[in-house]
TITORBA-719101 format. One record per residue: residue number from 1; x, y, z of N, C-alpha, C in turn; residue in one letter. Coordinates in nm, 2 decimals, padded with zeros to 4 digits, always signed. Atoms other than C-alpha are relative to their C-alpha. Last residue first. Example, Ala and Ser with C-alpha at 12.3 -4.5 7.8 and 13.67 -1.06 7.14 Angstrom:
! TITORBA-719101
> seq:n.xx:n.yy:n.zz:ca.xx:ca.yy:ca.zz:c.xx:c.yy:c.zz:type
> 2:-00.09:-00.11:+00.00:+01.37:-00.11:+00.71:-00.08:+00.11:+00.08:s
> 1:+00.09:-00.12:+00.00:+01.23:-00.45:+00.78:+00.09:+00.12:+00.00:a
! end
This chain:
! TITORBA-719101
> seq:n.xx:n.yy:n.zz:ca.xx:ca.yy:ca.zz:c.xx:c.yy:c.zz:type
> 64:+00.03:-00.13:-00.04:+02.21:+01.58:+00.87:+00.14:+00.04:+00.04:x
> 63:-00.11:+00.05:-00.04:+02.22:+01.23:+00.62:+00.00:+00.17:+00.05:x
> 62:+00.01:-00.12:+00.02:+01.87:+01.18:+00.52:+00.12:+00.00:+00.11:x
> 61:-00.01:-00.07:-00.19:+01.78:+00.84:+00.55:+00.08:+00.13:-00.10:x
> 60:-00.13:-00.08:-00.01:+01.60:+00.70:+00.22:+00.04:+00.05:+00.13:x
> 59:-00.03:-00.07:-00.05:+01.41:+00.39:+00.19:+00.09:+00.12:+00.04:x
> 58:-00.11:+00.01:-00.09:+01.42:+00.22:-00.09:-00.04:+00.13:+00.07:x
> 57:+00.03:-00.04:-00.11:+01.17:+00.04:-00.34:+00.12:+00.04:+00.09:x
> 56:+00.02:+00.06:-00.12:+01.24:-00.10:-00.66:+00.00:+00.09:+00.09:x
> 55:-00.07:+00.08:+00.05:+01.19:-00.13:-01.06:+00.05:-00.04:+00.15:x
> 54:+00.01:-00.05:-00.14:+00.79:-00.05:-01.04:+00.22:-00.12:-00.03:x
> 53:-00.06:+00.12:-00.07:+00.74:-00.11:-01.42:+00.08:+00.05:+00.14:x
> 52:-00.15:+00.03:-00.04:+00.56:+00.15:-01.62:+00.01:-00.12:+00.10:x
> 51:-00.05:+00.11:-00.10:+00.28:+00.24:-01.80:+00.09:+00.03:+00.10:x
> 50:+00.14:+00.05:-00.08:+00.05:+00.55:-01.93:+00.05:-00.10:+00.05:x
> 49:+00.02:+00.13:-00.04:+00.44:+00.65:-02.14:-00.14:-00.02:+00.14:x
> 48:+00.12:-00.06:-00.01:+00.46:+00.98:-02.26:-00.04:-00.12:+00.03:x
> 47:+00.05:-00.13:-00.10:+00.84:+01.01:-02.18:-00.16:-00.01:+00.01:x
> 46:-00.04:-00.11:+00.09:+00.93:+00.66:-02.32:-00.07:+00.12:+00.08:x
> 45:-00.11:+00.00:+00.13:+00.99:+00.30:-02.23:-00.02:+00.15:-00.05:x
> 44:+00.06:-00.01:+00.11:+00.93:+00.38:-01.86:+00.04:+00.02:-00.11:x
> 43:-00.09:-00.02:+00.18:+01.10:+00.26:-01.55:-00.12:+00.01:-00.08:x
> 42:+00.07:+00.04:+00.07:+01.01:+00.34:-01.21:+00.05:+00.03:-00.06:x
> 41:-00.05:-00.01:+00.11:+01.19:+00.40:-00.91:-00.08:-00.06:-00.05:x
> 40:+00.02:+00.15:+00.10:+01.00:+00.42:-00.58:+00.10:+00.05:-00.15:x
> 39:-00.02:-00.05:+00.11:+01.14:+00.66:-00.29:+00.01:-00.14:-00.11:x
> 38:-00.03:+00.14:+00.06:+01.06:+00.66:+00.10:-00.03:+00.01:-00.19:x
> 37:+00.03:-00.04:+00.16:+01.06:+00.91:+00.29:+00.04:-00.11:-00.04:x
> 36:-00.20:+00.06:+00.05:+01.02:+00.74:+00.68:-00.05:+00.08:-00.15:x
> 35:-00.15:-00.08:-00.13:+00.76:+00.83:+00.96:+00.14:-00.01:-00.07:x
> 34:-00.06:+00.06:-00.15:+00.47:+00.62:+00.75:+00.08:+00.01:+00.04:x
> 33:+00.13:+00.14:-00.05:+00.49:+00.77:+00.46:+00.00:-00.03:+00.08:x
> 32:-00.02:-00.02:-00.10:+00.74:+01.12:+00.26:-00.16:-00.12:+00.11:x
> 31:+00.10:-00.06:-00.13:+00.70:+01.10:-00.01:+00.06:-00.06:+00.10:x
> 30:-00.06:-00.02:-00.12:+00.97:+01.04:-00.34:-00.14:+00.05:+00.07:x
> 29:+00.08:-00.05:-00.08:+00.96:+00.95:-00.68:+00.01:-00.04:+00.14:x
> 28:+00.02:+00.02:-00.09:+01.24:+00.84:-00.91:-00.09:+00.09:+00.06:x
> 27:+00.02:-00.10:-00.08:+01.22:+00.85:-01.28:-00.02:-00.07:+00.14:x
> 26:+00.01:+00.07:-00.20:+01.40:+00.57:-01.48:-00.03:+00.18:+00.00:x
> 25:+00.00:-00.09:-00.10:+01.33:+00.61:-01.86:-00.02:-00.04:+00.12:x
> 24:+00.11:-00.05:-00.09:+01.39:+00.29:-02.05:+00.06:+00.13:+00.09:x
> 23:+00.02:-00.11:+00.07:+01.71:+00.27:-02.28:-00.14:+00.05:+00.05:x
> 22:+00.08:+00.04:+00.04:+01.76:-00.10:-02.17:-00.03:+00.11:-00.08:x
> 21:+00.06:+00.11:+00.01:+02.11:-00.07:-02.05:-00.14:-00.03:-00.04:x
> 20:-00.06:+00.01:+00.10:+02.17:+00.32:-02.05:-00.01:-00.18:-00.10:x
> 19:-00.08:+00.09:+00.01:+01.90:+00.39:-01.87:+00.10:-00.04:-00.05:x
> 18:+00.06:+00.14:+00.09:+01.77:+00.70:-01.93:+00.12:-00.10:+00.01:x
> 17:-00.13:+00.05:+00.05:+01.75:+00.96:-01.61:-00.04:-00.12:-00.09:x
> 16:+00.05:+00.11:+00.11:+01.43:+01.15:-01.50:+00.19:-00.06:-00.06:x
> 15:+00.06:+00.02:+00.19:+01.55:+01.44:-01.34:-00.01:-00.13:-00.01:x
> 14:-00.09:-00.03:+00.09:+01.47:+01.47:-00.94:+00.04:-00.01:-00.13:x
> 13:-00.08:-00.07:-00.05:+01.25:+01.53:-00.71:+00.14:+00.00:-00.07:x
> 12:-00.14:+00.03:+00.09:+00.98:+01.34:-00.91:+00.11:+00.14:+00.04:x
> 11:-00.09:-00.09:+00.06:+00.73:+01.39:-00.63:+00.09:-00.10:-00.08:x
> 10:-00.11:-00.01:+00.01:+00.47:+01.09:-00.46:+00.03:+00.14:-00.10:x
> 9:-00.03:-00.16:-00.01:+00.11:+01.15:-00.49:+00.14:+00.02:+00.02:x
> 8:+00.09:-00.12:+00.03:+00.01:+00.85:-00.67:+00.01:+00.12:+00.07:x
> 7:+00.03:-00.04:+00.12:+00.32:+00.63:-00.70:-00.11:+00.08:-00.01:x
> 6:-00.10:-00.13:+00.02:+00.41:+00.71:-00.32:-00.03:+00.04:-00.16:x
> 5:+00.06:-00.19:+00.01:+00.05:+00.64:-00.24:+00.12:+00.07:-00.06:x
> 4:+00.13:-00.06:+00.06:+00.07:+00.29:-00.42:+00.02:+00.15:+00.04:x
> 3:-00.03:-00.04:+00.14:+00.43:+00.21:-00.26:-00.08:+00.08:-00.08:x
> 2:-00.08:-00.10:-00.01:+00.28:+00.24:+00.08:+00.09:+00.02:-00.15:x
> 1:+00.08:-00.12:+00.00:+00.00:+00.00:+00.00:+00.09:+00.13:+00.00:x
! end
């Protein structure tokens, strides 16, 4: 379920990067969920892409 909200209200905090190995776009999204930000990568074959493929999940710590 915490994946889900990041993919629907999650941020793209940062640019969009193309794979070099498949040539899919990776964007990473980011919220903030249950007490931790937490940041999905997704791959898509092209900028105007209605799919994608969830590639993985990671918590981030925030280094102060």
């Amino acid at each position: 379920m915490l994946v889900f909200e990041v993919l629907q209200k999650g941020l793209i905090k940062r640019e969009p990067e193309i794979d070099m190995v498949t040539g899919y776009l990776k964007c990473r999204m980011e919220r903030f969920v249950a007490g931790r930000e937490l940041a999905i990568v997704i791959a898509v074959e092209n900028g105007s892409a209605t799919k994608g493929v969830v590639v993985t999940a990671i918590a981030v710590r925030r280094v102060k």
